[in-house]
Backbone bond lengths (Angstrom), bond angles and torsions (degrees), N, CA, C in turn:
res aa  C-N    CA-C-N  psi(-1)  N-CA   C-N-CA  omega(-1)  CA-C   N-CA-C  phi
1 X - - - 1.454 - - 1.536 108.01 -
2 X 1.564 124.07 134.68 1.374 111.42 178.44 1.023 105.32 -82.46
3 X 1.918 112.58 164.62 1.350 109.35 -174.83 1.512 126.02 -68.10
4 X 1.590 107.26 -24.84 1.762 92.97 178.69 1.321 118.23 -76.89
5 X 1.522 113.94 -19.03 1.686 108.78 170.74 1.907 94.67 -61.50
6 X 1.111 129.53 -58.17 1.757 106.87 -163.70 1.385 95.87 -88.16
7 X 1.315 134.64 12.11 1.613 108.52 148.02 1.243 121.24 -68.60
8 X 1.304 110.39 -33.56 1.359 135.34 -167.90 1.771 104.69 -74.60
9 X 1.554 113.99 -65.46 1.327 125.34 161.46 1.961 98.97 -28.15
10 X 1.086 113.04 -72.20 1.816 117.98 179.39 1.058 125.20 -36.48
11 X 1.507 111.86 -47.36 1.343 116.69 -167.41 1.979 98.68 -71.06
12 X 1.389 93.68 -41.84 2.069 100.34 -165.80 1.452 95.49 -43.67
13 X 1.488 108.84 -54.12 1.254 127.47 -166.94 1.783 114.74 -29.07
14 X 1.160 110.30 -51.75 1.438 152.74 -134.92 2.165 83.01 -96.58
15 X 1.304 97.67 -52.65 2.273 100.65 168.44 1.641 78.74 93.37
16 X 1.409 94.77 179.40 1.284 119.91 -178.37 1.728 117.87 -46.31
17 X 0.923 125.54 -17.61 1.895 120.86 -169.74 1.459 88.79 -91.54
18 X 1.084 129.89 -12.57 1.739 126.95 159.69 1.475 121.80 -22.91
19 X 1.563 89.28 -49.63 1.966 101.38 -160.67 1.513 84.63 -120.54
20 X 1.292 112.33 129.22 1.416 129.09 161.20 1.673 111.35 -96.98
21 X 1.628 137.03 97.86 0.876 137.46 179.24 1.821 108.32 -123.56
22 X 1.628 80.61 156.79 2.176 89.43 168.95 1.151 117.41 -98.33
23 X 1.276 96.26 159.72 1.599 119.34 -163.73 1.581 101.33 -61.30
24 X 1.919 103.45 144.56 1.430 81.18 -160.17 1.508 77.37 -150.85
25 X 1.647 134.32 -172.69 1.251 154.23 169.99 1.805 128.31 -152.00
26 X 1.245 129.64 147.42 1.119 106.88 173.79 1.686 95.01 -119.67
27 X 1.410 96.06 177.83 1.594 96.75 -178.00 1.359 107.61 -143.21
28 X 1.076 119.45 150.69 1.563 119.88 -150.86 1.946 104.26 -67.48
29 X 1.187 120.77 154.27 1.615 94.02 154.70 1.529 124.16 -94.16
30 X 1.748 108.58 8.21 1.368 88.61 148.57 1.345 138.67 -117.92
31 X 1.108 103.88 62.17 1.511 115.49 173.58 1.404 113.47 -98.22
32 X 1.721 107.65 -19.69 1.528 112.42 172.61 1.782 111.99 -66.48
33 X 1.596 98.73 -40.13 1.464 110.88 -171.51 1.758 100.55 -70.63
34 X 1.390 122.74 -30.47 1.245 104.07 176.97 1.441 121.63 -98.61
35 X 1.199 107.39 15.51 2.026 120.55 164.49 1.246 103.15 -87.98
36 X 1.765 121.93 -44.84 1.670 121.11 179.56 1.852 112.30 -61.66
37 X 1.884 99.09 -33.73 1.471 80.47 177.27 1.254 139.47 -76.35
38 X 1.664 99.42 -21.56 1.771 114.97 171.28 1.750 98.29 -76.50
39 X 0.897 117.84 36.65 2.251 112.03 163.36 1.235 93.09 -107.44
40 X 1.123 123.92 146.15 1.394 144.10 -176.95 2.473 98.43 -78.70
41 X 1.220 82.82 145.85 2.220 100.58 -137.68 1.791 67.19 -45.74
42 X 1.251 120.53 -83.92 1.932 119.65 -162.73 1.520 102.62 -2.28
43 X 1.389 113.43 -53.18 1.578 107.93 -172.32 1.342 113.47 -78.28
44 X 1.698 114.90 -58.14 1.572 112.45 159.18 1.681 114.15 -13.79
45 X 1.184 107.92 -77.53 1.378 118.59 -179.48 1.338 128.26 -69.28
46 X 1.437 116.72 3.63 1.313 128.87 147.81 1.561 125.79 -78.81
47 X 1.375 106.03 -56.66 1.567 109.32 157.14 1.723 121.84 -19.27
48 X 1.589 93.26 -69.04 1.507 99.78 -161.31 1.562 104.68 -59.12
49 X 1.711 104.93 -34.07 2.001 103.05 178.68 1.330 103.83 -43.16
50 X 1.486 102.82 -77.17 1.650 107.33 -179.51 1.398 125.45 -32.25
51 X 1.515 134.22 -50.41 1.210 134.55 154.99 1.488 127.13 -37.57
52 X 1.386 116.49 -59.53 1.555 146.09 144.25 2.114 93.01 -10.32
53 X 1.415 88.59 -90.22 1.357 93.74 174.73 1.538 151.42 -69.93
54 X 0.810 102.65 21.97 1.859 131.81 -158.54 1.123 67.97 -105.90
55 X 2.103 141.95 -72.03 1.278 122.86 -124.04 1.338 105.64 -95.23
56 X 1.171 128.09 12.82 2.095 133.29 175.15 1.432 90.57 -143.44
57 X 1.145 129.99 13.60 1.837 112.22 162.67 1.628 120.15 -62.15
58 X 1.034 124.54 146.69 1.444 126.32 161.00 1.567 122.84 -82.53
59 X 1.166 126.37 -158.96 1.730 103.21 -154.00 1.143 86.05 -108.75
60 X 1.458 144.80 -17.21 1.234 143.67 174.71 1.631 113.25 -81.75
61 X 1.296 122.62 -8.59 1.271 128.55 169.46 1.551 111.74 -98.71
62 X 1.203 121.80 -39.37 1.244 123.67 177.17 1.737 118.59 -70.09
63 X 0.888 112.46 -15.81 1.928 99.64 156.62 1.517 107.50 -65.99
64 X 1.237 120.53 -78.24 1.456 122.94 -175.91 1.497 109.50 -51.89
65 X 1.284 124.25 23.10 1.529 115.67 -175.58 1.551 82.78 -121.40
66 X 1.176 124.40 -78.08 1.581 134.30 166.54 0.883 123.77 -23.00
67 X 1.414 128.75 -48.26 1.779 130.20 156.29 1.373 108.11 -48.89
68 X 1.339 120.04 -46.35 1.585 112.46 -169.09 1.763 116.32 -71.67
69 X 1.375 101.35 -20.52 1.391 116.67 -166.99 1.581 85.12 -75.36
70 X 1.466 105.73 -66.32 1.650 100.50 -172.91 0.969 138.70 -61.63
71 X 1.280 123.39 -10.23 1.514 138.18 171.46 1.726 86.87 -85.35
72 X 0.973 123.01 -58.80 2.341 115.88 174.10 1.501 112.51 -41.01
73 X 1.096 134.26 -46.77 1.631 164.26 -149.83 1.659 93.87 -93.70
74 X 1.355 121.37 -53.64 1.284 137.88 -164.75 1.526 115.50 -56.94
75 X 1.705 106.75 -58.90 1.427 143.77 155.29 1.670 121.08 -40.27
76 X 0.815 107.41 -28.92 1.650 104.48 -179.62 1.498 114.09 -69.16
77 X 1.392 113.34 146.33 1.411 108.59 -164.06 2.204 72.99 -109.46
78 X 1.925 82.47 158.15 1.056 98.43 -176.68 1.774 115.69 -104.22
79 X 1.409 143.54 149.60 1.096 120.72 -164.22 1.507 106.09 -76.22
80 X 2.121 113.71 152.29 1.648 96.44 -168.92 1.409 102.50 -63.21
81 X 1.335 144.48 -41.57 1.160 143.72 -140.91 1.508 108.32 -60.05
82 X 1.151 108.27 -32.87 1.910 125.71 -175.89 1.149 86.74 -82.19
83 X 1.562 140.48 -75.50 1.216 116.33 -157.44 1.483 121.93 -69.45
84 X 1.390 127.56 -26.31 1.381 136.03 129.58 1.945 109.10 14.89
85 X 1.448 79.44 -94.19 1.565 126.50 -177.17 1.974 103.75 -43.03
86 X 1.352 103.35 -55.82 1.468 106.22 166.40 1.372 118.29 -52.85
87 X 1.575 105.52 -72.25 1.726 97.44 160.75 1.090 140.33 15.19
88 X 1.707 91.73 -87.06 1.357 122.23 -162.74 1.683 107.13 -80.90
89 X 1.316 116.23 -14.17 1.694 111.45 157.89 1.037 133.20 -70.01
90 X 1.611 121.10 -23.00 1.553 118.52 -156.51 1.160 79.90 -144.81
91 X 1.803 96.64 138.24 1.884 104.46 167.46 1.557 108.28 -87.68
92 X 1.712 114.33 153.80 1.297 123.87 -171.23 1.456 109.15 -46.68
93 X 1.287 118.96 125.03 1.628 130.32 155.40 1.844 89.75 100.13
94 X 1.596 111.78 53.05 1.282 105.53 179.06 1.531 99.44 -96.54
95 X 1.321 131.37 150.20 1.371 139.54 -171.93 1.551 87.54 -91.83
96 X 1.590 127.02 113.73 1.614 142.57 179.89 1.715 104.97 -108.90
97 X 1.298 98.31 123.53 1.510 94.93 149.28 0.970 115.46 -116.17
98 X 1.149 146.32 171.33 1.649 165.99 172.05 1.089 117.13 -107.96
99 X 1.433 128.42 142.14 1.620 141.21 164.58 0.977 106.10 -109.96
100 X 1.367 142.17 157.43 1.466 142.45 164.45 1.728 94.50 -128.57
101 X 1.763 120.47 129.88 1.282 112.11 179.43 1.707 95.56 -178.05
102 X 1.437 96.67 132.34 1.497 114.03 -176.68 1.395 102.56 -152.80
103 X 1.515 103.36 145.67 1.538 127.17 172.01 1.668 102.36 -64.55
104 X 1.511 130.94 20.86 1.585 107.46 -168.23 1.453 90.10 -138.58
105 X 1.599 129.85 -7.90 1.300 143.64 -128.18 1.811 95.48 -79.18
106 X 0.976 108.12 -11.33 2.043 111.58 -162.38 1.285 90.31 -125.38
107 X 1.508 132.15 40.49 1.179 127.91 -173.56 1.530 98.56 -127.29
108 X 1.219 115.09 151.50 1.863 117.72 -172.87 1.580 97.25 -76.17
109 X 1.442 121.39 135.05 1.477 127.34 176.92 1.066 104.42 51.48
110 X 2.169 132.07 53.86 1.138 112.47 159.48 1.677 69.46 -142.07
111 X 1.955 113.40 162.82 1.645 102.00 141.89 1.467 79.22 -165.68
112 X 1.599 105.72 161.33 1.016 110.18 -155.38 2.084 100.87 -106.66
113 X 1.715 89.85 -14.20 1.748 102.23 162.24 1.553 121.58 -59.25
């Protein structure tokens, strides 16, 4: 048997107090798509330009494209129930990191960043 299969076998053994991890949440990725759809369409349909154009920009176009996206991206209100929900996971002044990660992320006009 190699050893990481019976480290692995050991650790199961051992149940959940094995892995000591922090409190954590994921959040859908479409909750972004349903903050872009409540923007009134001018912005909707600003988004998608910028996206549109992000993917044949040159490197001197793509700062001023990316700023605009993020200042669009920036603006979206989030629904209360999620931020609620965030809240109520982490006590005030919790040190958060973030992952960004989707099954669509290497896909043309999708990313999951």
């Amino acid at each position: 048997m190699p050893c990481r299969v019976g480290a692995q076998i050991s650790l199961e053994a051992k149940g959940p107090e094995a892995f000591q991890t922090p409190r954590g949440c994921c959040v859908p990725f479409g909750v972004m798509e349903l903050a872009l759809a409540a923007l009134p369409y001018e912005q909707q349909d600003r988004y998608k330009q910028l996206l549109a154009a992000s993917e044949s920009a040159g490197l001197a176009e793509l700062n001023g494209i990316s700023q605009e996206l993020q200042a669009l991206v920036g603006s979206l209100s989030l629904p209360e129930g999620l931020l609620k929900s965030l809240a109520g996971t982490f006590q005030p002044g919790s040190l958060l990191i973030c992952r960004s990660s989707a099954n669509v992320e290497d896909l043309a006009g999708m990313s999951g960043a």
